[in-house]
C-alpha positions in Angstrom: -7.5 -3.5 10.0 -8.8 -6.6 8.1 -6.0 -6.8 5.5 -3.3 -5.8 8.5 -4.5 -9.3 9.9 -4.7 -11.0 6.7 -1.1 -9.9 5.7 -0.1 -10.4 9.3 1.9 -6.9 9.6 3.3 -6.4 12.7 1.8 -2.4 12.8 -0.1 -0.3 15.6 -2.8 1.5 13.8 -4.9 3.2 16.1 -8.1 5.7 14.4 -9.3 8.6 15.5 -12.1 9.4 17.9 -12.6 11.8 16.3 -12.1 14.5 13.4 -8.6 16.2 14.0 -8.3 19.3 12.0 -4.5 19.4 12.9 -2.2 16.4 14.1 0.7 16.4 16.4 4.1 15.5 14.8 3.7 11.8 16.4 1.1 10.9 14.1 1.3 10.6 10.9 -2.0 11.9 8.4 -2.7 9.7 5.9 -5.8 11.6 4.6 -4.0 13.3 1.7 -1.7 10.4 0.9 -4.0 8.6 -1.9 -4.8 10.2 -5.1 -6.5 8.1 -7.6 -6.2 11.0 -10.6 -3.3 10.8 -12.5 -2.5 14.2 -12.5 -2.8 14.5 -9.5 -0.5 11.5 -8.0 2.5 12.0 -5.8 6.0 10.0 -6.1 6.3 8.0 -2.5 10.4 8.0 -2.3 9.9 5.2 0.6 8.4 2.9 -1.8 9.7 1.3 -4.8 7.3 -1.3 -5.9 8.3 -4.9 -6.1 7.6 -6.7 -9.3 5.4 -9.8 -8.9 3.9 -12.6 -11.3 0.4 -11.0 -12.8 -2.3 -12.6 -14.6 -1.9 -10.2 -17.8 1.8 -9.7 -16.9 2.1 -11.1 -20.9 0.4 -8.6 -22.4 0.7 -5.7 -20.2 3.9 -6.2 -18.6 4.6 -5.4 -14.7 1.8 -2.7 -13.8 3.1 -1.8 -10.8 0.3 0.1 -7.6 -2.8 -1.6 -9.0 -4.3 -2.6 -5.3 -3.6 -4.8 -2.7 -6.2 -7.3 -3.8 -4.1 -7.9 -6.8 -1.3 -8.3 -4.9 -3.2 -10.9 -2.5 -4.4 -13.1 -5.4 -1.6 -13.0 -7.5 0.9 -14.0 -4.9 -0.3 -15.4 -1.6 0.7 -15.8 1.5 3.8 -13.8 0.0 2.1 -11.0 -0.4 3.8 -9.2 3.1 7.1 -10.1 2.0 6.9 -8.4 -1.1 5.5 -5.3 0.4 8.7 -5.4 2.9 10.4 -5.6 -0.2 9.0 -2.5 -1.5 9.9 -0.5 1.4 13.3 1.5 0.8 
């Protein structure tokens, strides 16, 4: 909830009590949504990352899904916009 604040995203996130085996169609499961293996990683079709400036952005070029901290640091209080950006 901390970086909903600090982004100030105008979202209702609401957790669990508890565990839910199964969830009704009105919520949505993010529990399988992250997958840090490469092989492993999904294509998101509502997101198209928005290029922004990146401290090794010289050598590396745009590396696009690093983490929201980079994102953050790199650009600021511009940091929600860009996400909105990134939204399709």
């Amino acid at each position: 909830m901390l970086l909903v604040d600090i982004l100030q995203l105008d979202v209702d996130i609401q957790q669990t009590k508890q565990y839910e085996k199964q969830t009704t169609a009105e919520i949505i499961d993010f529990r399988n949504g992250i997958f840090p293996k490469k092989h492993r990683q999904k294509e998101d079709k509502r997101f198209l990352p928005m290029p922004y400036a990146q401290v090794f952005e010289e050598r590396h070029g745009f590396l696009p899904n690093l983490s929201i901290l980079d994102l953050l640091f790199c650009t600021g209080p511009q940091a929600s916009l860009i996400l909105e950006q990134s939204i399709l």
